[in-house]
C-alpha positions in Angstrom: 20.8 68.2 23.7 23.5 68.8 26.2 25.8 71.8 26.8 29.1 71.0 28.6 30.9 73.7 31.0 33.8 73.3 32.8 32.4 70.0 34.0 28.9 71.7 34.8 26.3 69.7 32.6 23.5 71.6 32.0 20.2 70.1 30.8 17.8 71.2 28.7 14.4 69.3 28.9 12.9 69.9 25.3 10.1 67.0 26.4 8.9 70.1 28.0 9.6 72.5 25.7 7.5 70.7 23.1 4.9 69.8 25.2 4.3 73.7 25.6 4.3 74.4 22.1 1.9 71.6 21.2 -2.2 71.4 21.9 -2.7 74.3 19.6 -4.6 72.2 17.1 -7.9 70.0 17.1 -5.2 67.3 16.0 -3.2 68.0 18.4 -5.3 67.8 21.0 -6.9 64.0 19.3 -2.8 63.2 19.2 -2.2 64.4 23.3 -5.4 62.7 24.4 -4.0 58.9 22.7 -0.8 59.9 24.4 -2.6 59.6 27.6 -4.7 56.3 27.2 -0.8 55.0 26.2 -0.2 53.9 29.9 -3.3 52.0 30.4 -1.8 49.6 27.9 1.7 49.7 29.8 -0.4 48.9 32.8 -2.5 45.3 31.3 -0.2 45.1 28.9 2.3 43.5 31.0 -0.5 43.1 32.9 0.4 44.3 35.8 -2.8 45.5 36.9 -3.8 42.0 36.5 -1.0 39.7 37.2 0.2 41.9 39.9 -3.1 41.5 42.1 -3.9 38.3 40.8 -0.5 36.3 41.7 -1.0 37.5 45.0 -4.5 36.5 45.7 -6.6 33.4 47.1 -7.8 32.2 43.5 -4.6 31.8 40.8 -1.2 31.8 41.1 1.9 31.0 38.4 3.8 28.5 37.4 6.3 28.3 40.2 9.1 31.0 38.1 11.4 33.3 40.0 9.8 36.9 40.1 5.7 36.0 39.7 6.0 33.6 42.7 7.5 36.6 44.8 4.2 38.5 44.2 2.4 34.6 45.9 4.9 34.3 48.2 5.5 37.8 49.4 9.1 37.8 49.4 9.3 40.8 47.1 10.6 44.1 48.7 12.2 47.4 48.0 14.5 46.8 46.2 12.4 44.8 43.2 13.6 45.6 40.0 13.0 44.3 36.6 15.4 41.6 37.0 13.2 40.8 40.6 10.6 39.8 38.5 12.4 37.5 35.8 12.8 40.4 33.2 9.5 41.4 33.6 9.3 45.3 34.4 5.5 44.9 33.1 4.6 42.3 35.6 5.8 44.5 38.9 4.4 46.7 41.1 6.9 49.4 39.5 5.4 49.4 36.3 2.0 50.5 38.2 3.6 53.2 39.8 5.8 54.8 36.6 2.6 54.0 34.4 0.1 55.7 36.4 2.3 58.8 36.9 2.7 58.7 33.1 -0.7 59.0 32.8 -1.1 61.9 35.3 1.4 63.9 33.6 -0.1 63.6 30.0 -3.4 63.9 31.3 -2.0 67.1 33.1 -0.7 68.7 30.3 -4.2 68.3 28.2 -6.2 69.9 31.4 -3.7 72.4 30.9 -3.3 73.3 27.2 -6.0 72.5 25.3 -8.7 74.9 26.8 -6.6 77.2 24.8 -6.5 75.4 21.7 -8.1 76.5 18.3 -11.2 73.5 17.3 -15.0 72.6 18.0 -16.4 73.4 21.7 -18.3 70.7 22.1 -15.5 67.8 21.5 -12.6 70.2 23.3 -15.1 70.2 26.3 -15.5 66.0 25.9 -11.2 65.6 25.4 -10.8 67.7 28.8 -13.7 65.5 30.4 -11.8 62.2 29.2 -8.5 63.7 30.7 -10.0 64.4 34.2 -11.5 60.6 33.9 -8.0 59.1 33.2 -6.6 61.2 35.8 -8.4 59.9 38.4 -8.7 56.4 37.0 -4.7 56.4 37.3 -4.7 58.5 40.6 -7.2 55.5 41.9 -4.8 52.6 40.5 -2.0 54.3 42.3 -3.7 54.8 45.8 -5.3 51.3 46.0 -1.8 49.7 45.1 0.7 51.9 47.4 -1.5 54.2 49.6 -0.6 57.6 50.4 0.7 58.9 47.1 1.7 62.3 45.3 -1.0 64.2 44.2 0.3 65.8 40.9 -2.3 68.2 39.1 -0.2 70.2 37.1 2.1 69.7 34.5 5.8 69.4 34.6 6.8 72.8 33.1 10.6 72.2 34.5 12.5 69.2 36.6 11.9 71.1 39.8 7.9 70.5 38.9 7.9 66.9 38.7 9.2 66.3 42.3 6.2 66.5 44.5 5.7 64.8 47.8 2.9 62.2 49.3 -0.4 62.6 50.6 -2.9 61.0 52.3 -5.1 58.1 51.5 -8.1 60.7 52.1 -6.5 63.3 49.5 -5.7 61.5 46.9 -9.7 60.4 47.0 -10.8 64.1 47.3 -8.7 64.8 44.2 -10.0 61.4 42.4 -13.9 62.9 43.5 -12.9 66.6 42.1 -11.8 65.1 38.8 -14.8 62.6 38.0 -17.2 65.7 38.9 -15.1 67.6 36.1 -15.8 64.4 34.1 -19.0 64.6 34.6 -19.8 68.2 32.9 -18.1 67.4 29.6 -21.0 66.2 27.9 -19.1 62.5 27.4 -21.5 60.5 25.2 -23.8 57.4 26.7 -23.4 53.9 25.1 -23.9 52.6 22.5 -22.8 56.6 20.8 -19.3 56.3 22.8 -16.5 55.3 20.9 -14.5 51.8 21.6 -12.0 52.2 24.5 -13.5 55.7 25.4 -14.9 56.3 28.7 -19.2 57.1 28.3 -21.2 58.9 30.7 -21.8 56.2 32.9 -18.2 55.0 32.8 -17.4 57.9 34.4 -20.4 56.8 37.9 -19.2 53.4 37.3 -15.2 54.7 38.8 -17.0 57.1 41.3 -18.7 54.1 42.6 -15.6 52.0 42.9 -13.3 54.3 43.9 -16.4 55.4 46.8 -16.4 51.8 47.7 -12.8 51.6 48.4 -13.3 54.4 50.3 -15.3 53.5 52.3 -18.0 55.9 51.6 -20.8 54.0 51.3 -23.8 56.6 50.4 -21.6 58.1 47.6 -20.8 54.3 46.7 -24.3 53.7 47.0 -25.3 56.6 45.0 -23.0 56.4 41.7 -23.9 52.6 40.9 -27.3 52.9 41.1 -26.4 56.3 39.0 -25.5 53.8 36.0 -28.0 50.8 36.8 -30.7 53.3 36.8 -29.2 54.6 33.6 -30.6 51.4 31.7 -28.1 51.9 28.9 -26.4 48.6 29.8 -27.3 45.1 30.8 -26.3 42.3 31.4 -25.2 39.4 29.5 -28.1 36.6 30.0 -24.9 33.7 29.7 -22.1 35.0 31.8 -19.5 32.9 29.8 -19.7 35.3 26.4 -18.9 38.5 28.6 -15.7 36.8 27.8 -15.9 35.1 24.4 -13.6 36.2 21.4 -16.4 36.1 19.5 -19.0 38.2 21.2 -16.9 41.5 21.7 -18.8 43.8 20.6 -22.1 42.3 22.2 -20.8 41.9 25.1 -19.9 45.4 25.6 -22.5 46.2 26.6 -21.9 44.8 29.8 -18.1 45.5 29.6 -18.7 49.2 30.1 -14.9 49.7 29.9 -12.4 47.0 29.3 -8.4 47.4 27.8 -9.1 47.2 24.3 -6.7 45.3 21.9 -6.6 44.3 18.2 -5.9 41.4 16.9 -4.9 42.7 13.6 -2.7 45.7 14.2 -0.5 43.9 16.7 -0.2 47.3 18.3 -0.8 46.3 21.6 -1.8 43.2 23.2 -1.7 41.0 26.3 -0.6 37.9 28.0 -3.4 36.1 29.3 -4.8 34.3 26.4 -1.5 32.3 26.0 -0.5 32.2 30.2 -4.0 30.4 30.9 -4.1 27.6 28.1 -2.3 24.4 29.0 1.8 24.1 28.2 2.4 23.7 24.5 -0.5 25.0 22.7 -2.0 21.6 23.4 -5.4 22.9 23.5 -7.4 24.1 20.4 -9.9 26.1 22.5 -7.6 27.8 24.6 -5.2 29.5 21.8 -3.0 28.9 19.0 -0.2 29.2 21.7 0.0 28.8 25.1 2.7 27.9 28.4 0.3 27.2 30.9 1.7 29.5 33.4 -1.6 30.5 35.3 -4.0 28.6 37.1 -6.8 28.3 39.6 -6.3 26.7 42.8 -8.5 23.6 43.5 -10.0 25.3 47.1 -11.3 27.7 44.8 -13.0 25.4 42.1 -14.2 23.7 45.2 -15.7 26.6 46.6 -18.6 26.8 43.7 -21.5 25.5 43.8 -21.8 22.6 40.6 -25.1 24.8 39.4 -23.0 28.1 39.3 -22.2 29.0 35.5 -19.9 30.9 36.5 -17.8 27.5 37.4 -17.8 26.9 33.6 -15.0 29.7 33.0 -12.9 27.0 34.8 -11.9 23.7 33.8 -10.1 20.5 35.5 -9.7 19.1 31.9 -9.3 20.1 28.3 -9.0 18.9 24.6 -6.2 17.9 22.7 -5.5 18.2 19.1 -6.3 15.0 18.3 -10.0 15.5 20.6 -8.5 13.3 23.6 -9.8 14.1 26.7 -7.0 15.4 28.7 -7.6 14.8 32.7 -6.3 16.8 35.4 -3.1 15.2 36.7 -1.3 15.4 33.2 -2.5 19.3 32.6 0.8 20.3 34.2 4.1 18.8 35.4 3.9 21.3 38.5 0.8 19.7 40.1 -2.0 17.2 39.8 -4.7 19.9 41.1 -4.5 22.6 38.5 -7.1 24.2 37.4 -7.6 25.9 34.1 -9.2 29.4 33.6 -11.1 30.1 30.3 -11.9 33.5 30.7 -9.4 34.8 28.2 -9.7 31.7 25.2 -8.9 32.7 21.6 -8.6 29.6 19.4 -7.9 32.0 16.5 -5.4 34.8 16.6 -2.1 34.0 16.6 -0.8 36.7 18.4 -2.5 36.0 21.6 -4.4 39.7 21.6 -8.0 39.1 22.4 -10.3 39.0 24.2 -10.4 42.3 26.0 -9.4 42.3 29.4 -12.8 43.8 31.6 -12.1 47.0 33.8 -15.6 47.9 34.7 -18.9 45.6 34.6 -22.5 46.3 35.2 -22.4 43.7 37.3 -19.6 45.5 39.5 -22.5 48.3 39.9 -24.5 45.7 41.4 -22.4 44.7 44.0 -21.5 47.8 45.1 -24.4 48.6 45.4 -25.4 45.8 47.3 -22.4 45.8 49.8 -23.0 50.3 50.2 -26.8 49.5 50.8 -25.6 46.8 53.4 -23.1 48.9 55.1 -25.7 51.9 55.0 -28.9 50.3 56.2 -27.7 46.8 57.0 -29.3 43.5 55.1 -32.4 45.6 53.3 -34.9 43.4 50.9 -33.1 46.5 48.5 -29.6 45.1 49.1 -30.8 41.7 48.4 -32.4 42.5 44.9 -29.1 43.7 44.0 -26.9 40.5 44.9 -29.8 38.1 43.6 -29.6 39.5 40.1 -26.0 38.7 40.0 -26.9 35.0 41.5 -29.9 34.4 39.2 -28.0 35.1 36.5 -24.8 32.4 37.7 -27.6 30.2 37.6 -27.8 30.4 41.8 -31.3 30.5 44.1 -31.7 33.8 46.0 -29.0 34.6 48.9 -30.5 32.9 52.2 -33.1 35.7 53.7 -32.4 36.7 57.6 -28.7 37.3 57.5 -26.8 40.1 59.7 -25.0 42.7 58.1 -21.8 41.4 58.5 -23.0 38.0 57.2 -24.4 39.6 54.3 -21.4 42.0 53.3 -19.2 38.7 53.7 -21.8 37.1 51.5 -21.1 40.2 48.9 -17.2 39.8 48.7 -17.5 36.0 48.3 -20.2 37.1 45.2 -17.3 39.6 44.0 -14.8 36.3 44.5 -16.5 34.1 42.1 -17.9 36.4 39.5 -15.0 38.7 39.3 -12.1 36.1 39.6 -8.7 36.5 36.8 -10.0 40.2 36.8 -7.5 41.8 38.7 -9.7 42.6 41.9 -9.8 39.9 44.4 -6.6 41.1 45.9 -8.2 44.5 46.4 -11.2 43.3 48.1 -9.1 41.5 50.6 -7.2 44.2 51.2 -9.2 46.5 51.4 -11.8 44.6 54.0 -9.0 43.7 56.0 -9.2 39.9 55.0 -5.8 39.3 53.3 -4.3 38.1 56.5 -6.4 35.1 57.0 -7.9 34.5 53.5 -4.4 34.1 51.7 -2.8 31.7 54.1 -5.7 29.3 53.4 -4.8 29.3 49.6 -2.2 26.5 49.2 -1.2 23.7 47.3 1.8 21.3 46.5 3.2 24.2 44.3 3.3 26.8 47.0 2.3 24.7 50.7 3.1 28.0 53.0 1.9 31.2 52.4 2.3 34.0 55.1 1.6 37.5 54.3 2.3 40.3 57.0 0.6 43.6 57.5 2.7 45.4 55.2 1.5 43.7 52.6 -1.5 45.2 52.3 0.6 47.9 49.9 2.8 47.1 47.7 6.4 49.3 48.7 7.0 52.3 46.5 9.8 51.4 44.0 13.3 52.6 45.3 14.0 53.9 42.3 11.2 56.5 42.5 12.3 57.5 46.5 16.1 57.8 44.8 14.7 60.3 42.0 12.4 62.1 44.2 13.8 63.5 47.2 10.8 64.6 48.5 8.9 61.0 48.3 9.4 58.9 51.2 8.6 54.8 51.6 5.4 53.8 53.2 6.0 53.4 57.0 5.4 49.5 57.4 8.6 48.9 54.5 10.6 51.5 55.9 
């Protein structure tokens, strides 16, 4: 693979190379398209696109273990490597960023390649459409994680290709819009037809929407989710607590539009959730077959439920042993005597800790966007009230109190998102991206972690060093410089 000259090593990239000569096939282009869903697992494997956002938050943290408590205390920097977060690569900001670039570039090379390729039109037109999706998907993850970011849209043909520079915040979105439009027009197929894992249709809104809400573009926001409510092809689940159960997978996708999908069976991929959440030494039937208790809920926000939401029943201040004792609080863990468990991810049956699937993008999501876009828009509406009551009736809640301001209601809106969306991997991004990081996080303490003190620059995570050594032309965000 290498030639050496009179001390001149010269380097031939045969990734390349191959990657040119391959996408001439139907198969190949089936074979390229897996290639690119491959960093989505990298990403939730770990998880860091949950465990990165949600050890930094106002509702969980970890057990108190070197690297995930620089995420809650926000000591990380720079200079975090794998060994800054205890042997984790998966569990760091890094792995977002090599991950989602990862993605780009495979997705790149299948915009690329297989128009030309020899099979049906109809599914070559659908395998494009699904490559513009992830492509923005990953362009999105980037951007809300690091801010301005390169915007790479073609492929790495040589080593000179691959180094591309930042841009801003506001291109990076007009790229992510560009690509869902594409990913529109490829005919993707409408659930219940679309295929486990695979973006439908509406998945495709359902993105737009988000990635229009972090934009702050409220009518294209507005727009997009009542795109896929209007749709009717999903609904929601009438008990909130089996959007989550082992058991009711496949039911409950149909309010899990798009979730990481993993198989109990294959062991191919998997994640760890299931066994982070139950209580230390797989004491607790219902929670899994094995489990550290390394992840809980802090008791401000248990507290901060109503008793009549349902939605408080995905967490727990007890459990049951083995033996069917009642197990109170204080003993749950030696770290602190206000612990609370989260039941979101429970599978008392695999052994290898792979289910349930962790949720990307809900129907109810669409709701709240839409509710907090029709806010912004036209301030407290009766329209944007319907929107946010379904969610409540659902949890089990009385309508949101009538007469409220805009700003009251939007704030009403995130603390919705808080509770329904909590152990997802998007708490951290609404206080972020609302600005309210500064004086929600601080307020989120316990005997494990007392101070709490995020700064400004917090609000994105540094770009690895790593990446600014490899790529001369990438330079750190201004606040970590």
């Amino acid at each position: 693979m290498f030639l050496l000259n009179a001390c001149q090593l010269d380097e031939t990239i045969y990734s390349s190379i191959y990657t040119e000569a391959f996408y001439k096939t139907a198969a190949d282009a089936e074979k390229g398209l897996i290639a690119a869903y491959d960093p989505l697992a990298d990403m939730y494997s770990g998880p860091a696109c949950t465990l990165v956002p949600d050890f930094s938050d106002d509702q969980t943290y970890p057990r108190g273990v070197v690297g995930r408590n620089t995420l809650t205390l926000f000591t990380y920097d720079v200079n975090y490597t794998t060994q800054k977060t205890n042997s984790r690569t998966s569990e760091s900001p890094q792995q977002i960023w090599a991950s989602g670039y990862d993605g780009i570039e495979k997705a790149n090379w299948i915009i690329a390649k297989v128009p030309a390729a020899t099979m049906d039109a109809t599914r070559q037109k659908q395998i494009i459409g699904e490559a513009y999706y992830l492509r923005a998907f990953y362009e999105w993850t980037l951007t809300k994680n690091f801010g301005d970011v390169p915007v790479k849209i073609t492929p790495s043909y040589s080593a000179d290709d691959a180094v591309v520079g930042k841009s801003p915040k506001a291109d990076v979105y007009k790229q992510i819009y560009a690509d869902l439009d594409q990913a529109l027009t490829a005919g993707l197929p409408s659930y219940p037809s679309v295929d486990k894992g695979r973006p439908s249709n509406e998945v495709v809104n359902a993105l737009y929407a988000k990635a229009a809400l972090y934009n702050e573009d409220w009518a294209k926001a507005l727009e997009k989710a009542k795109t896929v409510i209007n749709s009717g092809k999903y609904s929601l689940m009438p008990d909130v607590r089996d959007t989550y159960r082992y058991d009711k997978e496949d039911a409950a996708r149909a309010e899990n539009m798009w979730a990481f999908e993993v198989d109990p069976l294959t062991q191919t991929r998997s994640h760890q959730l299931t066994s982070l959440m139950g209580p230390t030494g797989s004491a607790a039937p219902e929670y899994a077959k094995t489990s550290y208790g390394s992840m809980f809920a802090y008791q401000s926000f248990y507290n901060s439920f109503s008793p009549s939401d349902k939605r408080r029943l995905l967490l727990d201040t007890t459990y049951t042993d083995k033996t069917g004792k009642t197990i109170a609080q204080k003993n749950i863990t030696p770290i602190t005597t206000d612990a609370v468990l989260i039941k979101k991810y429970q599978d008392p049956v695999s052994t290898v800790g792979m289910i349930p699937n962790i949720p990307i993008f809900r129907l109810a999501d669409m709701y709240l966007i839409a509710a907090e876009a029709e806010a912004k828009l036209n301030g407290a509406t009766g329209v944007a009230y319907g929107f946010i009551n379904i969610i409540r009736k659902r949890a089990g809640l009385a309508d949101l109190q009538t007469g409220l301001s805009k700003e009251a209601f939007v704030d009403a809106v995130i603390q919705e998102r808080a509770w329904e969306f909590f152990a997802e991997g998007d708490r951290w991004y609404d206080l972020t991206r609302t600005g309210k990081f500064m004086t929600a996080i601080p307020k989120a303490v316990n005997s494990v972690y007392p101070v709490r003190t995020p700064t400004a620059k917090n609000k994105y995570f540094p770009i690895p060093q790593d990446e600014i050594y490899a790529n001369p032309k990438l330079v750190q965000n201004p606040d970590w410089q």
